[in-house]
N, C-alpha and C positions, 0 to 999 in steps of 0.2 A: 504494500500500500504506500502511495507516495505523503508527504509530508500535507502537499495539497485536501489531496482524498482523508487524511488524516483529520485536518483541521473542519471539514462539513462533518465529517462524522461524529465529532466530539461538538458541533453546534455551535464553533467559533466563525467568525469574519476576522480576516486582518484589517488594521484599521488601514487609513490613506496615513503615510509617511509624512513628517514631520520637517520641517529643516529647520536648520540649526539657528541657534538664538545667538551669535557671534561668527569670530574668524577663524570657524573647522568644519570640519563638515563630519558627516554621519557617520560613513562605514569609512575607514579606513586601512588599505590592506598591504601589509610588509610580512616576505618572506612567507608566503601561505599563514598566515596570522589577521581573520579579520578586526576590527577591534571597532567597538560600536559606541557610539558616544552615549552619553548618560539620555535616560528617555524615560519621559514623564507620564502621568494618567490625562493624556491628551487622546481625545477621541475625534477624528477629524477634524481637528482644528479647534474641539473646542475643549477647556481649560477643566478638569472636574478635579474633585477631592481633596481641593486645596485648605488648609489648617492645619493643625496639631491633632496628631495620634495621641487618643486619652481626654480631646478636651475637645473640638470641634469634628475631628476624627474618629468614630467610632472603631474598633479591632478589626468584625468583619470591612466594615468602608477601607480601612489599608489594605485587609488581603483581597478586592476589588481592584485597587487602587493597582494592586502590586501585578496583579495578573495584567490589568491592561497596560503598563509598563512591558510587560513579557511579550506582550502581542505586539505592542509596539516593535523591541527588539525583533521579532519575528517578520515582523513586515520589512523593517531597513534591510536584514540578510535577505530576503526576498527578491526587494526590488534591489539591491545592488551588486549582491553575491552571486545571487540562483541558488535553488534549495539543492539542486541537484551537485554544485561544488563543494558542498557542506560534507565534512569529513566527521566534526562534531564541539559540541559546545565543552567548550576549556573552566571556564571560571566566570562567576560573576560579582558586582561588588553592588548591594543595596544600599539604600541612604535611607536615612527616617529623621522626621522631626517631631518630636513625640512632646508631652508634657513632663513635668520633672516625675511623676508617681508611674508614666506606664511604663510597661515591661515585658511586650509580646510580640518582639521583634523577631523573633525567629519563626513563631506562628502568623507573622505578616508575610515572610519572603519563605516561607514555602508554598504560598500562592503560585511563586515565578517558579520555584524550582521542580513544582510539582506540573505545572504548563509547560517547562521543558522537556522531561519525562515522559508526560502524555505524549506530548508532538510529535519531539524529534526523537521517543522510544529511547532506545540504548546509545544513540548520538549525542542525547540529552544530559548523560550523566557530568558533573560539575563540580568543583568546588565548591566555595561559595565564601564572599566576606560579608558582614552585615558592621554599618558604619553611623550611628546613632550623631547628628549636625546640629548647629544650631538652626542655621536656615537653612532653603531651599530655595531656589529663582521661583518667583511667583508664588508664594508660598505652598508650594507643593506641598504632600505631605511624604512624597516615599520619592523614589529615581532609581535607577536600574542600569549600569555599564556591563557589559559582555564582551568576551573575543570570541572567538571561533577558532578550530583549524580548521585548513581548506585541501581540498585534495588537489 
């Protein structure tokens, strides 16, 4: 099954791609090493889940937040990789901005790790960093950096 076929069966859309909020751009590729820039809970252009995990952000609204982050990443390898050069996802690095009391950060970014998994199957498996900020561009509440290897 391809990653496509994948993604209707499990009841996703990818979203439309994002460009970058400055002087980089999205995917970037050295040495078979995609590297994907940080990517927000934007849904075609438009801005959602932005506040504080714990206080404007509810637990489930981050692991929402974080999955369409993941779909995001999904989409940029899409349109600028091709699913079909995708060898397999390497590592990734979450961001949160949470209130001073929460604490379920790890149960936020297995949203994205568990959408990898589904997806891209056994390509999917990952590291993973979780990086607790004070802000976020736009006050986001989560973001989501990945590389890839490439075949």
């Amino acid at each position: 099954m391809t990653i496509q076929q994948t993604l209707k069966e499990l009841g996703l859309t990818l979203p439309q791609t994002s460009t970058p909020g400055g002087a980089y751009v999205s995917v970037n590729v050295r040495h078979k090493i995609a590297y994907v820039a940080i990517q927000f809970p934007i849904l075609n252009g438009e801005y959602l889940y932005q506040g504080r995990l714990g206080r404007e952000i509810s637990t489930e609204e981050g692991f929402q937040a974080m999955q369409l982050c993941a779909l995001n990443v999904i989409a940029q390898v899409h349109e600028k990789v091709g699913f079909e050069n995708i060898l397999g996802l390497n590592h990734i690095d979450a961001y949160y901005q949470a209130s001073d009391t929460w604490d379920d950060a790890p149960a936020v970014v297995d949203a994205a790790s568990q959408l990898f998994l589904n997806v891209l199957e056994e390509k999917g498996k990952h590291t993973r960093t979780i990086v607790g900020v004070h802000q976020l561009p736009r006050n986001f509440c989560v973001g989501l950096t990945s590389t890839f290897s490439l075949l």
